[in-house]
C-alpha positions as CSV (number, residue, x, y, z in Angstrom):
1,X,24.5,12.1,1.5
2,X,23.6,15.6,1.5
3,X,24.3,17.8,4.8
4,X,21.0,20.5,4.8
5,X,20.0,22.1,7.6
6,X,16.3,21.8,9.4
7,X,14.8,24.8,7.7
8,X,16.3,23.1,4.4
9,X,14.8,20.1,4.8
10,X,11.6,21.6,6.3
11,X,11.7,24.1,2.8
12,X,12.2,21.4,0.4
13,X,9.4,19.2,1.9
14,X,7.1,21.6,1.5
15,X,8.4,22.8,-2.3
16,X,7.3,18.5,-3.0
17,X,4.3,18.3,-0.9
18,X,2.3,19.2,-3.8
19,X,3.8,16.1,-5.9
20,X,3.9,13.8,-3.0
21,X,-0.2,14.3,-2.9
22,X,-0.8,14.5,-6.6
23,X,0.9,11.2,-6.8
24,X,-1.4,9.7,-4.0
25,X,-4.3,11.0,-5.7
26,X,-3.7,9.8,-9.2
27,X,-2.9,5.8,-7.4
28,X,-5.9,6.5,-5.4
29,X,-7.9,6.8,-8.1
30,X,-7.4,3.3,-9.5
31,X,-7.9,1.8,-6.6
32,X,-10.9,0.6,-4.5
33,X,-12.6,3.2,-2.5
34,X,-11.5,1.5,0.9
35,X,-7.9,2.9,0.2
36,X,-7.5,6.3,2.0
37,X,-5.3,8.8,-0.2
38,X,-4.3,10.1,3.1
39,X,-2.1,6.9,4.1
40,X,-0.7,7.3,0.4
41,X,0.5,10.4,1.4
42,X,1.6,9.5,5.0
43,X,4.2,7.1,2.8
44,X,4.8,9.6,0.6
45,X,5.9,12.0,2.9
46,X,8.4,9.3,5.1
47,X,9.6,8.2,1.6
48,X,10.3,12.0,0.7
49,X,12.3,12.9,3.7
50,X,14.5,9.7,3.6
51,X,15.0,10.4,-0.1
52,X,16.1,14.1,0.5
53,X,18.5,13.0,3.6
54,X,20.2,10.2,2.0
55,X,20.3,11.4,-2.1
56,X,23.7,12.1,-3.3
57,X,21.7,14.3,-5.9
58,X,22.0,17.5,-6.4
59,X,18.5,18.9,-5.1
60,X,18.3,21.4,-7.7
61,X,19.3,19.6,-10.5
62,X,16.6,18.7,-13.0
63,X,16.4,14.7,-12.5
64,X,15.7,15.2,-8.6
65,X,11.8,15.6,-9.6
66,X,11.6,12.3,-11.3
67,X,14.0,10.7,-8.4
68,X,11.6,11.5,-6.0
69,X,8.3,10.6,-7.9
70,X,9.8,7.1,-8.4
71,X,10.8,6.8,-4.2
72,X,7.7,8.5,-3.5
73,X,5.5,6.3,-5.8
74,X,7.5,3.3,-4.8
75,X,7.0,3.3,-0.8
76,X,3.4,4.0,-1.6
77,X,3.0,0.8,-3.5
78,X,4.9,-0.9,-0.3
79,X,2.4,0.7,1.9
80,X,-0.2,-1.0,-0.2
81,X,1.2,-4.1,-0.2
82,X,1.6,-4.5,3.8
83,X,-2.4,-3.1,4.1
84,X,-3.2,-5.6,1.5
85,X,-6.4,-7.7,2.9
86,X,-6.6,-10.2,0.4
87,X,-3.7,-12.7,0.0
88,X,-1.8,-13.7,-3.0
89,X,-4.1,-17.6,-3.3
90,X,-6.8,-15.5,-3.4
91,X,-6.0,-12.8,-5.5
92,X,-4.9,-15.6,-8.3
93,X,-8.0,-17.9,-7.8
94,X,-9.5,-14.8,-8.7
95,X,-7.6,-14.2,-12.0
96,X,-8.3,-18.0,-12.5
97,X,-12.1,-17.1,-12.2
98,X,-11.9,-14.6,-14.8
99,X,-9.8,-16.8,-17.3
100,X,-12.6,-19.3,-16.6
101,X,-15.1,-17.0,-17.4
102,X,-13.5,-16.0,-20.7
103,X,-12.7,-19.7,-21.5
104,X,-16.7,-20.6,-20.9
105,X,-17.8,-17.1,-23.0
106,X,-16.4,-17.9,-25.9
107,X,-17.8,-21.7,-25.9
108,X,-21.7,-20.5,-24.8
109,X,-21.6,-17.2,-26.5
110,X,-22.8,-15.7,-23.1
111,X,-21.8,-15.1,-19.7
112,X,-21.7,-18.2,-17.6
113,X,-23.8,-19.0,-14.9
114,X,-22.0,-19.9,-11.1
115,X,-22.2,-23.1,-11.2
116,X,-21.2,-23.3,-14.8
117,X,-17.6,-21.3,-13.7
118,X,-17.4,-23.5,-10.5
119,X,-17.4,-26.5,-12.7
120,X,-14.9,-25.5,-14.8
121,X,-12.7,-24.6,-12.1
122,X,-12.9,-28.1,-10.4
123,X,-15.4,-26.6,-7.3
124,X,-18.6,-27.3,-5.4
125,X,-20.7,-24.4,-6.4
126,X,-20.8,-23.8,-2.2
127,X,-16.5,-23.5,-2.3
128,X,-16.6,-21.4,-5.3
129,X,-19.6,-19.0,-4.0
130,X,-17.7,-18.9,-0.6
131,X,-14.3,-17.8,-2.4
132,X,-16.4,-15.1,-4.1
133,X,-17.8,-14.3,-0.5
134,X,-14.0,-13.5,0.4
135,X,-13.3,-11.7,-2.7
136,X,-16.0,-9.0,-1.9
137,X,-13.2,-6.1,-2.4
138,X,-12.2,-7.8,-5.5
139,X,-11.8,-4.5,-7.6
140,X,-11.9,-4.3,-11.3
141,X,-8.4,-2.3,-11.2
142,X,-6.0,-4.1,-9.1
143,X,-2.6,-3.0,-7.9
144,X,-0.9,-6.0,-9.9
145,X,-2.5,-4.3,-13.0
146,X,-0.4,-0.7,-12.2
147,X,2.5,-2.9,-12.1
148,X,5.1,-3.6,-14.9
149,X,5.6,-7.0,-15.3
150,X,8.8,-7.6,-13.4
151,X,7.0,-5.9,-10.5
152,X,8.1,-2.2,-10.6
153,X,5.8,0.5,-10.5
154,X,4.7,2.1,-14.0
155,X,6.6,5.4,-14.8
156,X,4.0,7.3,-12.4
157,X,5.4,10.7,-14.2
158,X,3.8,9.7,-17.6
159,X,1.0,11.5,-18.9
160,X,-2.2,9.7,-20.1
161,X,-3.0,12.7,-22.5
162,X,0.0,13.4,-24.2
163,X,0.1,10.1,-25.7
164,X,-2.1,9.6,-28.6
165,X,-1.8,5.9,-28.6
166,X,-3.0,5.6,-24.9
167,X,-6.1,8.3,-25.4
168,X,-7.2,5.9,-27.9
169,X,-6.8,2.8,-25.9
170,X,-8.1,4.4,-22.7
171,X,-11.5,5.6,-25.2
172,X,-11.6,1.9,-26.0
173,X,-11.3,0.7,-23.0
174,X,-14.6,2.9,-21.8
175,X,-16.1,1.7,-24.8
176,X,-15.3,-2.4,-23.9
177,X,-16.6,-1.5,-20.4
178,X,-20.1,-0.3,-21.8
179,X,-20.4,-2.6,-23.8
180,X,-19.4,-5.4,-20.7
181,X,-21.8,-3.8,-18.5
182,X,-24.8,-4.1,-20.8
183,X,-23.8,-8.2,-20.7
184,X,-24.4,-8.4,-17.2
185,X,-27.4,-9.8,-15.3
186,X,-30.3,-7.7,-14.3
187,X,-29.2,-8.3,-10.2
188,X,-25.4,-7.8,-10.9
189,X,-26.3,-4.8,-12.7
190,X,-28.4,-3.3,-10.1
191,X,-25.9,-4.8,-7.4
192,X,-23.1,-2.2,-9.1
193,X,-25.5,0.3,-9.7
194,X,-26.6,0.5,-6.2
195,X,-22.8,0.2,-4.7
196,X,-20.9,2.5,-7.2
197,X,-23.3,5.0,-8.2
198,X,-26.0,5.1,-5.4
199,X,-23.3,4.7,-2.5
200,X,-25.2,2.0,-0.5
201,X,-23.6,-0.6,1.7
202,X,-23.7,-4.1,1.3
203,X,-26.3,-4.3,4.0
204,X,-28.4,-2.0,2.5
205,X,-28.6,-3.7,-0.9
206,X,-29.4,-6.7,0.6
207,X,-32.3,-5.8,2.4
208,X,-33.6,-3.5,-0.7
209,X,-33.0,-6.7,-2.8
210,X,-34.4,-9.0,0.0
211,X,-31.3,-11.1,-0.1
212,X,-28.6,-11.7,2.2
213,X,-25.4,-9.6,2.4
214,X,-23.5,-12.5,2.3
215,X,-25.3,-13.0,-1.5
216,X,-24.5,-9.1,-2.6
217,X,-21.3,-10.0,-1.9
218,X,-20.7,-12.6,-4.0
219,X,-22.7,-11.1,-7.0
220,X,-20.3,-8.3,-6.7
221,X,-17.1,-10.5,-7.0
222,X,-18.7,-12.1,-9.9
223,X,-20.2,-9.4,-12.0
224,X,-16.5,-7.6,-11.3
225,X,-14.5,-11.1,-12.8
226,X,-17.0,-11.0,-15.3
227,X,-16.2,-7.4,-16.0
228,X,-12.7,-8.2,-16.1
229,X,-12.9,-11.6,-18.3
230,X,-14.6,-9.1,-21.2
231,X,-11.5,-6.5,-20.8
232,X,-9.1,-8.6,-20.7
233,X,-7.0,-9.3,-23.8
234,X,-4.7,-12.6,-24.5
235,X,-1.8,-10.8,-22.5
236,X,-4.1,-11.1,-18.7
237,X,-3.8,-7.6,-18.8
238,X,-6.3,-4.5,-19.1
239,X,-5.3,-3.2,-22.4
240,X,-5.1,0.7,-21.4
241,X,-2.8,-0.6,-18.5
242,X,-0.5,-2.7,-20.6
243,X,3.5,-1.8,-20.5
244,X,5.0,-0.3,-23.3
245,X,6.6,-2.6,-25.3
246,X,9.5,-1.0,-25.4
247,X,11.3,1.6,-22.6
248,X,10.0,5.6,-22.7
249,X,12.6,7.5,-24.0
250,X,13.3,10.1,-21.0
């Protein structure tokens, strides 16, 4: 443990304030809009003072940077965990949903309809239509998709656009999402249009739809599986958010 005085440790949280909050803003970014960057950094910053009092790290030395991005990012992705709203049955009767979905695509050569999903999940069309209901947050990029797959956080240092091989994928990716979009119904299209881009509430779309917000909801959480069915590949993951294959060489 390093012995620093209070205008040390006062000095060096302010030297990694700056990457504390770039951090929060670059998670915040892939998540939904209900997540406040400010309680990212509020982790952030408790995760950066215990990292500096208890590191037996030299806090000059090169490698304290990337020590403190990876305590920093972690204890964010805690915080996100404890606020999470939706529980883990949901959140996989969800990914269930979208497997349908891709299952049901391939066989109609179209989107399916509700009922057709809830029937291939084993559901009343009122049990399915009320899970949706509960999924209304259901977000097309998830925390589980900024995970590795043994459930520690991506390198949150790497850079997007140094690597040629994920400029491509993320190009492709914005390409599949178009093209996903166009597939969509007339009312989920209009639903998304209206909530992402126009900044209404729930509420609001409902009445300018003349339907229920209860409805809005669920067309949400089914235009955002189906979104999710068309990026998926055979993996379950978003392709632009897949792990490398093999480590990075630091």
């Amino acid at each position: 443990m390093q012995n620093i005085s209070t205008q040390e440790l006062q000095r060096q949280v302010k030297e990694h304030t700056p990457l504390v909050e770039a951090l929060a803003r670059s998670l915040a970014r892939k998540l939904p809009s209900n997540v406040e960057a400010d309680d990212l950094v509020q982790d952030g910053h408790v995760a950066l003072i215990n990292s500096i009092l208890s590191t037996s790290k030299k806090l000059t030395t090169a490698h304290f940077k990337n020590y403190l991005a990876m305590r920093v990012h972690g204890a964010m992705l805690d915080g996100l965990r404890e606020l999470d709203h939706g529980s883990r049955q949901l959140r996989r009767g969800m990914r269930g949903v979208e497997l349908a979905i891709q299952r049901l695509g391939h066989q109609l050569g179209r989107m399916p309809l509700e009922h057709e999903v809830a029937t291939e999940l084993g559901m009343t069309l009122k049990k399915y239509q009320r899970m949706l209901q509960d999924a209304s947050d259901y977000a097309l990029i998830s925390l589980d998709d900024i995970m590795e797959s043994d459930g520690r956080a991506k390198d949150p240092l790497a850079n997007v656009d140094s690597d040629p091989l994920k400029v491509l994928e993320r190009s492709a990716l914005k390409d599949s999402l178009a093209s996903a979009l166009l597939a969509l119904s007339k009312q989920s299209s209009a639903i998304l249009r209206l909530y992402y881009v126009e900044d209404l509430t729930m509420v609001e779309i409902g009445k300018l739809l003349q339907v229920s917000e209860a409805r809005v909801s669920q067309v949400h959480a089914q235009a955002i599986a189906e979104l999710r069915a068309r990026l998926l590949d055979g993996s379950g993951l978003i392709p632009v958010l897949k792990p490398r294959r093999s480590p990075r060489v630091r």
